[in-house]
N, C-alpha and C positions, 0 to 999 in steps of 0.2 A: 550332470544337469542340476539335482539337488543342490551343490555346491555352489555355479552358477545364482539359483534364484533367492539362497542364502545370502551372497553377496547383494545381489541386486536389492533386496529386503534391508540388509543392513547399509545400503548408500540412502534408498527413498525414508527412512526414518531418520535421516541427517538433511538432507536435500528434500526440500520439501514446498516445490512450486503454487503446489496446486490449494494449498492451506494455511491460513495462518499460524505461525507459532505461537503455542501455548505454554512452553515451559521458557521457564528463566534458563536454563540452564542448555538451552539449543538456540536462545537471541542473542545476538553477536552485536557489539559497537548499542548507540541509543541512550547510553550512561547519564549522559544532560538530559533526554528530554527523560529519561524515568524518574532523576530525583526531581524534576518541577514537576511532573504530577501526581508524585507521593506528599511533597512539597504543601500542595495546593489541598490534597484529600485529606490531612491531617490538621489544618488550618479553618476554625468555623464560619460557614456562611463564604467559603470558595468554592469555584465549578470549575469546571475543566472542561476548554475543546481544543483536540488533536486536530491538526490539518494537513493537506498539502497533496502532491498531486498522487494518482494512481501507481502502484507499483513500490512505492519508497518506506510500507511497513507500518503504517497507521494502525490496521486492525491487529496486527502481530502485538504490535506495543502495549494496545487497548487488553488484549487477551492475557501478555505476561503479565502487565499490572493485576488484573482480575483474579489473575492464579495467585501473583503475588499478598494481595487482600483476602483472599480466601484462607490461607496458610496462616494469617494473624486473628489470633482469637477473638480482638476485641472489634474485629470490624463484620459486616454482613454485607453477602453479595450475592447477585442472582444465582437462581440454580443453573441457568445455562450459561452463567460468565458473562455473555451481552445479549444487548434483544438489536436485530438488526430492523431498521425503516423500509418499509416496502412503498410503491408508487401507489397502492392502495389505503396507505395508512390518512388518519388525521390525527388530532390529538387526542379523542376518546379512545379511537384506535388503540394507539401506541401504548396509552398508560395502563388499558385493560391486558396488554399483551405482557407488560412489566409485572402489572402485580398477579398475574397467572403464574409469576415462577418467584414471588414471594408470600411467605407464611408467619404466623403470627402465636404464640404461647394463650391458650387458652383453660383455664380449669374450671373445674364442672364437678360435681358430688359424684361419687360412687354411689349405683344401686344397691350396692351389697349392706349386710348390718352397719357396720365398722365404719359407712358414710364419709371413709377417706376422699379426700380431694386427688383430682385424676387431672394430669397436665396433657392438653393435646393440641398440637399442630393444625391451623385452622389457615385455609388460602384466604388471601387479601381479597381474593377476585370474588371469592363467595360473600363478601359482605359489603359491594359497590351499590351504591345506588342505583335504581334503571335511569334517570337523568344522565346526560351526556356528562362527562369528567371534564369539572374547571380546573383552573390552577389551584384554588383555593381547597378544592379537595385532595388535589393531592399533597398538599403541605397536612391539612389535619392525617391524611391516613401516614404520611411518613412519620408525623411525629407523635403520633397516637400508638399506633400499632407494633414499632419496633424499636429494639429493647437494645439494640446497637445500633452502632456509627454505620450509617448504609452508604454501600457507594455502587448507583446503577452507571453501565456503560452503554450506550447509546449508540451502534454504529449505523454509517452511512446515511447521512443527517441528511444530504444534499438528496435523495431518493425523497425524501420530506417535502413534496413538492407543493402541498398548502399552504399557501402562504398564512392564512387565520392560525392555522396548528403552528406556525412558527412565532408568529409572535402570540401566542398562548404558553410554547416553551418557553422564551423571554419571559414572559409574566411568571412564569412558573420559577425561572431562576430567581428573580427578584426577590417575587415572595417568600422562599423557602431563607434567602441569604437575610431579609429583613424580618422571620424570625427566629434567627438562629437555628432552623431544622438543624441534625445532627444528620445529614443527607448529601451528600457531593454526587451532581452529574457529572461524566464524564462525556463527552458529545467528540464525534467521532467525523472528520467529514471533508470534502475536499476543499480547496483553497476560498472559494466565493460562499461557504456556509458562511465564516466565521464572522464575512462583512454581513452577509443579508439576516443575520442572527442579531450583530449590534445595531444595526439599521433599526428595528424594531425598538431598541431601548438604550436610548444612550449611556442609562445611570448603569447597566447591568456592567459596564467595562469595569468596573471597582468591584464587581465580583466573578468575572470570567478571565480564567488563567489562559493565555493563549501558548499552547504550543505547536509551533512552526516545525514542519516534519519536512528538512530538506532533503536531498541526495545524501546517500552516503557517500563519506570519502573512502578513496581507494582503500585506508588502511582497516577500515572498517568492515567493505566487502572481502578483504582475505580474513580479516577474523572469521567471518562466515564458513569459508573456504576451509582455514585449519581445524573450526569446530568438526566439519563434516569429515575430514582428514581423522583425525582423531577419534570420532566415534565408528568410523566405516572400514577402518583399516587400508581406504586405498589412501598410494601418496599421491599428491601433485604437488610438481615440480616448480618451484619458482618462478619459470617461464611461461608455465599456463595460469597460473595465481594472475600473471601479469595482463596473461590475454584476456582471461573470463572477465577480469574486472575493466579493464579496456572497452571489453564488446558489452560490459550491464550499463557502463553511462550513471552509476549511480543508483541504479533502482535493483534492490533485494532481490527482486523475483525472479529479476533474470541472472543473478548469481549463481542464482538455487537451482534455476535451469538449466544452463550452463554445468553444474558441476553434478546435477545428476544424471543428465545423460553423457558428457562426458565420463564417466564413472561405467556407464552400459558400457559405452566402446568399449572400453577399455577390459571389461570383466569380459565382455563376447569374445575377446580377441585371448581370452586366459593369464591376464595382465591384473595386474594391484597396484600399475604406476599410468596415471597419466598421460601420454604424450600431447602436442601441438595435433597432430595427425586426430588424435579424440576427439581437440578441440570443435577441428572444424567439422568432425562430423555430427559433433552436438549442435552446432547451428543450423544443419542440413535437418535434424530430428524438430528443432525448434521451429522451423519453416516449416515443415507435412503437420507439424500436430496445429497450428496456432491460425485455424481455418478462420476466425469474425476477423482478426488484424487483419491475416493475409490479403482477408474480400476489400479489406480499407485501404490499403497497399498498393491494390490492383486497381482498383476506381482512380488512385492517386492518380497513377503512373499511363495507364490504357490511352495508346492513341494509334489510328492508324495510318499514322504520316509516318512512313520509314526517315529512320534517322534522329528522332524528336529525341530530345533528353530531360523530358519529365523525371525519368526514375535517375538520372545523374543529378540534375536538381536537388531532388528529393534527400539525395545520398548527404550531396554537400551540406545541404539544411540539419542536416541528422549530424553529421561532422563540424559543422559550426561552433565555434565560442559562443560561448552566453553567460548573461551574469546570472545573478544570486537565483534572479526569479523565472531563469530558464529562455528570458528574450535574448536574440539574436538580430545580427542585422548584415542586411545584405552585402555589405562591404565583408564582414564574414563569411558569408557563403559565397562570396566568390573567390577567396584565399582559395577555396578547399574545391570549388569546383575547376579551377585551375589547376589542381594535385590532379583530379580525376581525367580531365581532360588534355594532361598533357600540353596545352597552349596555355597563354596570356587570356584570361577573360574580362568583359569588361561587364560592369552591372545588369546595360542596357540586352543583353544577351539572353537575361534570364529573370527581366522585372516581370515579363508576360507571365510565366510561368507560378513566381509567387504570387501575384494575384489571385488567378484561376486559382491555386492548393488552398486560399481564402475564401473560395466561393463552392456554394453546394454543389456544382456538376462536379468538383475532385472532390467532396466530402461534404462542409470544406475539411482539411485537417491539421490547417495552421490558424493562427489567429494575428492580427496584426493592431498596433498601437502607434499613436502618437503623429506626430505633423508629415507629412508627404516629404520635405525634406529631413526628416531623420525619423522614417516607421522604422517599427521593430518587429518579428515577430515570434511565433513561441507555438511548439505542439498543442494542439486540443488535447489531447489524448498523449499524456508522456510515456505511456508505452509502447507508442508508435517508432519513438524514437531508435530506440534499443533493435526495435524491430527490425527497422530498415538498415540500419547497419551488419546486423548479425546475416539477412538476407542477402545482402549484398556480399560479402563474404563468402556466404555458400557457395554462390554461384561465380564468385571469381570474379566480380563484377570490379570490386575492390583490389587493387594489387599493391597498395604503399607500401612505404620502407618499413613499419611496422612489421606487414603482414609478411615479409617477404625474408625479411630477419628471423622471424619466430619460425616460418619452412624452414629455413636454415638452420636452426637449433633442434628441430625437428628430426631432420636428417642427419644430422651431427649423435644424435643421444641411437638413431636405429645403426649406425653402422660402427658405432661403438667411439667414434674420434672424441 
């Protein structure tokens, strides 16, 4: 049993769902967007804000930059790495929350004869005015107070939901960039921060570095996969590198999901290797544990007309092509709900259905864009997507040539062919 929870301790310290990465040395793939935000932090009078959607590594990125700044002498950064935005915050808020975890070189005489000078560590936060925090004060206290290049990380921007506090952050980027503070934000946040952020200040785009935080590509989620490989001692086998990154769609989290409970099977069965068979039972674990998706899932799909195929819909929607920015279009989902359905479909079969997934009795939990003769639409929530695929899956719901090839590889590595 020891042995057992040894294993399973050394896969959760490689796989690692439920938290962001914080070291360099456990973030896989990312290489572009780390040197534009080193890029932009080392450049004066540049800010930085990460984007994009849920699941795809944002605050992992924001944390190994953090660690990364921390490690070089000449620069200063929070003590807790980032301050995250809560739905409670405004701008006095947030900046009181910042400078609680920064501090400042103060000297002072000694009491003793000898009247030496005595250096001590004095918090920012003890010496704020009681007046609420402008912009302009937090430029004199960054450029008053500290004695290095600061660089604070800012997550989950879009929780920022004042809008006064946000374009007071605006102000605040402007003025620091217009006086050369020695200061770089870094702003943390999903796809609609970065417009309703410049919205506020047109001029601030000549000092706001945008980095666009897309999908990973496949070859990026198996770097994930080998790191964990490699620090955890279990193997996985090419064939399931191929699935796990299949069933994540792109998004880190479900890689890491994926390969750590596959990793359980596999250690409960007294295994160090992988199989397909793990696989699918890690989707089955991912389904009992991922209770708020699952409740969104089920709202999707709930009807009681025997027969209906919301959750086949749903499937093809999740299986659909999309371009860069994650839209789809119905000519799409119906390729793919044709797979599922074994027949010819035609649009008109299944236009009812997208609508409804656009409107709040399903959620909603698609969103839709552009002219009625050519909508598109796209997950609210992209880790819906992953979801419903991996679910479908569990339950067999899914049987393509994919899934049916990788059984078969499956059963080929248990009986030794």
């Amino acid at each position: 049993m020891s042995e057992m929870i040894n294993l399973k301790a050394a896969a959760a310290a490689f796989f690692k769902p439920g938290t962001p990465i914080d070291r360099q040395q456990l973030f896989a793939g990312r290489q572009l967007q780390i040197r534009k935000v080193l890029n932009a932090i080392i450049q004066p009078g540049q800010h930085v804000i990460i984007f994009g959607d849920r699941g795809v590594g944002k605050t992992s990125l924001a944390k190994v930059v953090s660690d990364m700044m921390r490690r070089a002498e000449s620069f200063k950064t929070l003590n807790s790495g980032t301050i995250n935005c809560d739905p409670t915050d405004n701008f006095d808020k947030l900046w009181r929350k910042i400078f609680r975890e920064l501090s400042f070189a103060m000297e002072s005489q000694d009491a003793g004869f000898e009247k030496s000078k005595v250096t001590s560590a004095v918090p920012i936060a003890s010496i704020l005015p009681e007046h609420p925090l402008q912009p302009d004060d937090i430029r004199y206290f960054l450029s008053s107070k500290i004695d290095k290049s600061i660089v604070l990380i800012i997550d989950e921007l879009d929780r920022l939901f004042d809008q006064i506090s946000r374009s007071q952050l605006a102000d605040t980027i402007k003025n620091l960039s217009d006086h050369a503070v020695d200061a770089t934000l870094v702003l943390v946040g999903v796809g609609d921060s970065v417009d309703e952020l410049v919205a506020e200040h047109q001029s601030i785009q000549r000092s706001l570095v945008p980095v666009p935080m897309q999908r990973m590509s496949p070859t990026e989620l198996i770097k994930i996969l080998e790191t964990g490989e490699e620090g955890s001692g279990i193997t996985i086998p090419e064939e399931c590198k191929t699935w796990i990154t299949h069933l994540s769609r792109g998004l880190p989290h479900y890689t890491h999901l994926l390969g750590l409970y596959s990793s359980f099977s596999a250690i409960e069965e007294g295994r160090k290797e992988i199989t397909i068979n793990d696989v699918l039972a890690a989707t089955t674990s991912i389904v009992q544990t991922s209770q708020i998706i699952a409740s969104a899932y089920s709202k999707a799909v709930l009807s009681p007309r025997p027969g209906n195929i919301y959750a086949k819909v749903l499937s093809a929607c999740a299986l659909a092509k999309t371009d860069e920015f994650g839209y789809f279009t119905a000519k799409a989902v119906c390729e793919q709900l044709s797979k599922i359905l074994f027949r010819e479909c035609q649009i008109s079969d299944f236009s009812r259905h997208l609508s409804e997934f656009c409107q709040p009795k399903r959620g909603p939990i698609l969103k839709s864009t552009g002219a009625k003769w050519y909508r598109r639409y796209r997950f609210i929530d992209a880790m819906l997507q992953p979801y419903v695929i991996i679910h479908d899956y569990s339950i067999g719901m899914l049987t393509n040539q994919f899934l049916e090839e990788s059984k078969e590889k499956s059963r080929d590595a248990v009986n030794g062919q």
